[in-house]
ROFI-953455 format. One record per atom (N, C-alpha, C, O, CB): residue in three letters; x, y, z. Coordinates in steps of 0.05 Angstrom, whole numbers, padded with zeros to 5 digits, always signed. Glycine has a CB too. Example, Ala and Ser with C-alpha at 12.3 -4.5 7.8 and 13.67 -1.06 7.14 Angstrom:
ala+00264-00114+00156 ala+00246-00090+00156 ala+00264-00066+00156 ala+00285-00066+00169 ala+00226-00089+00181 ser+00257-00045+00142 ser+00273-00021+00143 ser+00258+00001+00157 ser+00268+00023+00161 ser+00282-00012+00114 
//
This chain:
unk-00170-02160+03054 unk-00146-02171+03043 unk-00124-02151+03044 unk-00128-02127+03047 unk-00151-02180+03013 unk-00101-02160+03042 unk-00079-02144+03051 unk-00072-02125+03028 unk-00083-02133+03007 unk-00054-02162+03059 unk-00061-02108+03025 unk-00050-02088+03004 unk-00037-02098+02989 unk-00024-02114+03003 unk-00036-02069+03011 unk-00028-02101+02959 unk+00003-02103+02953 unk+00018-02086+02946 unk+00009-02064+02941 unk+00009-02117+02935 unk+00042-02089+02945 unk+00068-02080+02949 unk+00066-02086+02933 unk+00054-02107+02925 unk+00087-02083+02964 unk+00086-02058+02913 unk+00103-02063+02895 unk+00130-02050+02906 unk+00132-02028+02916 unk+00092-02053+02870 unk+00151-02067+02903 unk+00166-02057+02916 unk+00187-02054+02895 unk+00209-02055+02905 unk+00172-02069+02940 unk+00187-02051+02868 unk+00205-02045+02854 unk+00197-02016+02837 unk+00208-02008+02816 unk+00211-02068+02838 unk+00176-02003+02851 unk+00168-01974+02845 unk+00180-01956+02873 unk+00188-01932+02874 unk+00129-01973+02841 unk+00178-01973+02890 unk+00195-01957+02920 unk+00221-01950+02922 unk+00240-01966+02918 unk+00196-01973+02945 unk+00223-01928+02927 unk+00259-01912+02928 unk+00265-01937+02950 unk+00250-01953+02963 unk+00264-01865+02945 unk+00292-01932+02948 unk+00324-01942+02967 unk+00312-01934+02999 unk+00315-01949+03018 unk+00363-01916+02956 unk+00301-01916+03001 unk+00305-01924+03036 unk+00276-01922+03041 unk+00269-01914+03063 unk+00328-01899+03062 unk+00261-01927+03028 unk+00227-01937+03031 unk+00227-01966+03030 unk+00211-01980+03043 unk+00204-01928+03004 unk+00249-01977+03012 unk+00252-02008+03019 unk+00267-02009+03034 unk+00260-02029+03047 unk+00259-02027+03002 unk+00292-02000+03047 unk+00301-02008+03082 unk+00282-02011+03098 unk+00277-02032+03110 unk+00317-01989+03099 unk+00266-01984+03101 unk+00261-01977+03123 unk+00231-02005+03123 unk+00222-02013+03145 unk+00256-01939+03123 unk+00219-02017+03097 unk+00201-02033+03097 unk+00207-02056+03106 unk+00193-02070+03121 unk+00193-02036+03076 unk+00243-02062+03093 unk+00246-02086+03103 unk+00263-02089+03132 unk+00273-02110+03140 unk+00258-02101+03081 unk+00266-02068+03144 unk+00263-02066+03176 unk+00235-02075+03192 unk+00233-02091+03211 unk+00268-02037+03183 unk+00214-02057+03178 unk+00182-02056+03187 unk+00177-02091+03183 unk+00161-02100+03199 unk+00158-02032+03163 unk+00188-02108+03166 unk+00179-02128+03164 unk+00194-02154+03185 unk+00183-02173+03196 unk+00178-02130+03137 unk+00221-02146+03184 unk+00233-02164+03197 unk+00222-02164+03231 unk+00217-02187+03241 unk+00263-02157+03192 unk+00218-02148+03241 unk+00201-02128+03256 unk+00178-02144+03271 unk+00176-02151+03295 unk+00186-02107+03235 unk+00163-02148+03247 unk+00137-02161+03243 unk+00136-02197+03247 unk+00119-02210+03258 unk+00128-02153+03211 unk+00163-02207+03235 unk+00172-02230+03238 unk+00181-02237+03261 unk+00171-02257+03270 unk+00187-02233+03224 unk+00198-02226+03272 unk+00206-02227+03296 unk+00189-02229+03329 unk+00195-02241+03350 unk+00219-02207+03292 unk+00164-02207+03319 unk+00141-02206+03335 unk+00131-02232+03336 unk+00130-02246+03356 unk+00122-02187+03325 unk+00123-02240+03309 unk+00099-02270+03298 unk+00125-02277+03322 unk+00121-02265+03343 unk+00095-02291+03252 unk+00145-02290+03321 unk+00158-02309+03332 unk+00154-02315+03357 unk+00152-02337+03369 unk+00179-02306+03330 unk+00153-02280+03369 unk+00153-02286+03398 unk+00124-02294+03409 unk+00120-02313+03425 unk+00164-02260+03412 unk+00105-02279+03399 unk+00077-02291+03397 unk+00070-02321+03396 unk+00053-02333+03411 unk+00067-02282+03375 unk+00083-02331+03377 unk+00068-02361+03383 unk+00088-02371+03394 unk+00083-02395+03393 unk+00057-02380+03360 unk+00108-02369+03405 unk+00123-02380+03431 unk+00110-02383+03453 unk+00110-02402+03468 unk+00142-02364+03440 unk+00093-02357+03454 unk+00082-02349+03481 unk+00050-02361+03480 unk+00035-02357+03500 unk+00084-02313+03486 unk+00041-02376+03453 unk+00017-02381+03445 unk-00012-02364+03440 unk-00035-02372+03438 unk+00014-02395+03459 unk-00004-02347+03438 unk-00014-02325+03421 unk-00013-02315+03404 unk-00016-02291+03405 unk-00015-02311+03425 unk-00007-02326+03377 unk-00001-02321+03350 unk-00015-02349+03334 unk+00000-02368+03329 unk+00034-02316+03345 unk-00040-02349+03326 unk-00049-02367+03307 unk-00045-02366+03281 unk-00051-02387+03270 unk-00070-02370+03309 unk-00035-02345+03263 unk-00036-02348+03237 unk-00015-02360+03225 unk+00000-02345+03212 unk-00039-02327+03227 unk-00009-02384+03224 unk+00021-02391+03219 unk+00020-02380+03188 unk+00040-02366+03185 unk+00032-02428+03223 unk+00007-02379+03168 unk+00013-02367+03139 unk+00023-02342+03143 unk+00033-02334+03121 unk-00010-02364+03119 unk+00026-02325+03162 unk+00033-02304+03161 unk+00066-02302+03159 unk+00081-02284+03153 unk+00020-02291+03181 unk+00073-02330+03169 unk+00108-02333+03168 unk+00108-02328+03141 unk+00116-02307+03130 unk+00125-02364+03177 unk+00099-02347+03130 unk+00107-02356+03100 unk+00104-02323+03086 unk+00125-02313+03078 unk+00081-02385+03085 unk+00087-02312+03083 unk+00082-02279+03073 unk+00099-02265+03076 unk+00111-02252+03059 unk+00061-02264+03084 unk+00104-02266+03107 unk+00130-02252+03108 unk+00156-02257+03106 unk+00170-02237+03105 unk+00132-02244+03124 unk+00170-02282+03105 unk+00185-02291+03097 unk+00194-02289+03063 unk+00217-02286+03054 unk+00180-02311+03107 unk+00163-02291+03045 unk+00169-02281+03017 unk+00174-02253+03018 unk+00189-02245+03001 unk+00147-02288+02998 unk+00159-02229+03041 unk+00158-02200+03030 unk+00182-02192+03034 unk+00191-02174+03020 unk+00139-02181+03041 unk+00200-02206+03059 unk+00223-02195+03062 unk+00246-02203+03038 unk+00266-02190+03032 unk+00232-02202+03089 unk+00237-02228+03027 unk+00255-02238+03007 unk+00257-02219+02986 unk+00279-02211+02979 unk+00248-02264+02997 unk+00230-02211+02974 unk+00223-02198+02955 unk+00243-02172+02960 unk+00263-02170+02945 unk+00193-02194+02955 unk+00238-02148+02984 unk+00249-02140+02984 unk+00273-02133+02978 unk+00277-02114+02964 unk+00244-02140+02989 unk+00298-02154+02991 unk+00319-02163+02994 unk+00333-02154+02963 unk+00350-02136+02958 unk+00315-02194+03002 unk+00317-02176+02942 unk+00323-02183+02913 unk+00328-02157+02898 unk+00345-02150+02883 unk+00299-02200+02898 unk+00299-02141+02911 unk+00311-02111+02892 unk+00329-02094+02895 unk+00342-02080+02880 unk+00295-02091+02890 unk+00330-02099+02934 unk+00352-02079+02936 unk+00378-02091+02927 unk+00394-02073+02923 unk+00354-02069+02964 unk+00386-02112+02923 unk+00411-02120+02912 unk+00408-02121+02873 unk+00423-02118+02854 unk+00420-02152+02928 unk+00382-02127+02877 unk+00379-02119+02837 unk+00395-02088+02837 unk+00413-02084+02821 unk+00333-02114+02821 unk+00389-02072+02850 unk+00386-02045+02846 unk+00423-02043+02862 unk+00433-02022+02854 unk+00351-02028+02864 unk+00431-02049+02869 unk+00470-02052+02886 unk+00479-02062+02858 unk+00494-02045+02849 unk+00479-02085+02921 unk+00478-02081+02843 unk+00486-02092+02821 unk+00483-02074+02795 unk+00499-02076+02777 unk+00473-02116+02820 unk+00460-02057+02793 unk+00456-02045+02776 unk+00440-02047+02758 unk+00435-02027+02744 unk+00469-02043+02771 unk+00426-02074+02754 unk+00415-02078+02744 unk+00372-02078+02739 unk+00362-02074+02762 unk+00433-02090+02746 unk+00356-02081+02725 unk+00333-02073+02735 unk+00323-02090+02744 unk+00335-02112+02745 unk+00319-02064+02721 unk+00300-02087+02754 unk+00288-02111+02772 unk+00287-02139+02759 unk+00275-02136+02737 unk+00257-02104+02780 unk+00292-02159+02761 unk+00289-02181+02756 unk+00263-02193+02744 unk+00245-02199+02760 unk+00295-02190+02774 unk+00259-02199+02710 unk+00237-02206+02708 unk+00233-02235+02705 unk+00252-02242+02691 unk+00228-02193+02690 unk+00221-02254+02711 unk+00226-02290+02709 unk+00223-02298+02683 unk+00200-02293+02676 unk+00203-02309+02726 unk+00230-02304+02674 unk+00232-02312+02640 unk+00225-02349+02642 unk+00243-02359+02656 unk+00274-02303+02623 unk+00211-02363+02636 unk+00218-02390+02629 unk+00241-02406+02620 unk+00251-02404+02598 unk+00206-02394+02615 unk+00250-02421+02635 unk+00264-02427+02622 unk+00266-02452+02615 unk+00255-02464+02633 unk+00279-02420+02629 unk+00277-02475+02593 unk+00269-02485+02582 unk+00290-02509+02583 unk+00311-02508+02570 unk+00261-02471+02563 unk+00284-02530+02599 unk+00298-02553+02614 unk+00309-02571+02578 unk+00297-02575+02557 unk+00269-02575+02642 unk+00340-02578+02588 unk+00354-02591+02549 unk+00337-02614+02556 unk+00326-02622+02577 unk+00400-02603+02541 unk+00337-02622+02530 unk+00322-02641+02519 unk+00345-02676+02522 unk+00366-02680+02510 unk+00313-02628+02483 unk+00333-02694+02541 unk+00352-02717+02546 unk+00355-02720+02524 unk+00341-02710+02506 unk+00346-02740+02562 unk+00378-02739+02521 unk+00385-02757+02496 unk+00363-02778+02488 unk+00352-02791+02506 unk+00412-02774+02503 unk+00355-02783+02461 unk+00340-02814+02460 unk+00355-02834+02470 unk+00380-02835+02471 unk+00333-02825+02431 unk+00341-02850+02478 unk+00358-02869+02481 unk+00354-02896+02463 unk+00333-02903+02454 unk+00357-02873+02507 unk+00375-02908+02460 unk+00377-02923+02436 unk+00355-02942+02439 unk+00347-02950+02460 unk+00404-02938+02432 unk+00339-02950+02404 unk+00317-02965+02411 unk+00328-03008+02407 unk+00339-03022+02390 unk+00287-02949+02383 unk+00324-03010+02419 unk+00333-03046+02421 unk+00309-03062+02393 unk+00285-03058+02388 unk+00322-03065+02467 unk+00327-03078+02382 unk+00318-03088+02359 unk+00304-03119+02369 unk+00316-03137+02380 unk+00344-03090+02335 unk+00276-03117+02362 unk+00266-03141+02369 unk+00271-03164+02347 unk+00270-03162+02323 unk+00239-03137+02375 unk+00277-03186+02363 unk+00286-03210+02333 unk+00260-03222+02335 unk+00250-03233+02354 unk+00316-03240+02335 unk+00249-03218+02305 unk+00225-03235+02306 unk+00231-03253+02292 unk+00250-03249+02276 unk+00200-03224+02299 unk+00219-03275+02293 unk+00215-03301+02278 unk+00196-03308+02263 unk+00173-03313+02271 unk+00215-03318+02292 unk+00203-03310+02239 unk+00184-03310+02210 unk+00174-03341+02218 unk+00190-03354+02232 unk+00205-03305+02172 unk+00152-03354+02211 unk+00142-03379+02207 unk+00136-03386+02177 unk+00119-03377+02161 unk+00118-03381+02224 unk+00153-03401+02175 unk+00141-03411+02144 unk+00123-03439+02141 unk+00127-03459+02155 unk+00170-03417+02123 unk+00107-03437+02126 unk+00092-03457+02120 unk+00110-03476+02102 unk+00122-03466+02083 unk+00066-03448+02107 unk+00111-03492+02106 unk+00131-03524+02092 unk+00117-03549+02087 unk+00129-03569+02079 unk+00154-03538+02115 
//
């Protein structure tokens, strides 16, 4: 199984130089299964997130701010909506 990365413990040009090594890597996959020699298509998707990942810190880290942690967040609550009054009809015995 592959290693992970943490890439918000990596200095400023350990993440360039990674997210060069990766784009790299992407670019390769591409030409590979052009040429039909590249079966792993999940490997787009991996690398497509590792470079993203990357990306996020180095501009977390341009902004100033610390790495981005995901917090939940918590979708407003619709309006009720009004309830409709049923007319019932009493029966009387007569």
């Amino acid at each position: 199984m592959a290693e992970t990365v943490k890439y918000s413990e990596m200095s400023d040009d350990d993440l360039k130089s990674r997210l060069i090594q990766l784009k790299d890597e992407f670019y390769s996959a591409r030409q590979k299964t052009r040429m039909g020699q590249f079966k792993k298509f999940s490997e787009f998707k991996r690398l497509r997130k590792d470079i993203a990942r990357a990306k996020t810190v180095l501009r977390a880290r341009e902004l100033g701010a610390e790495t981005p942690k995901a917090k939940p967040v918590k979708a407003p609550k619709a309006p009720k909506a009004a309830k409709t009054a049923k007319k019932t009809t009493k029966k009387t015995k007569d």
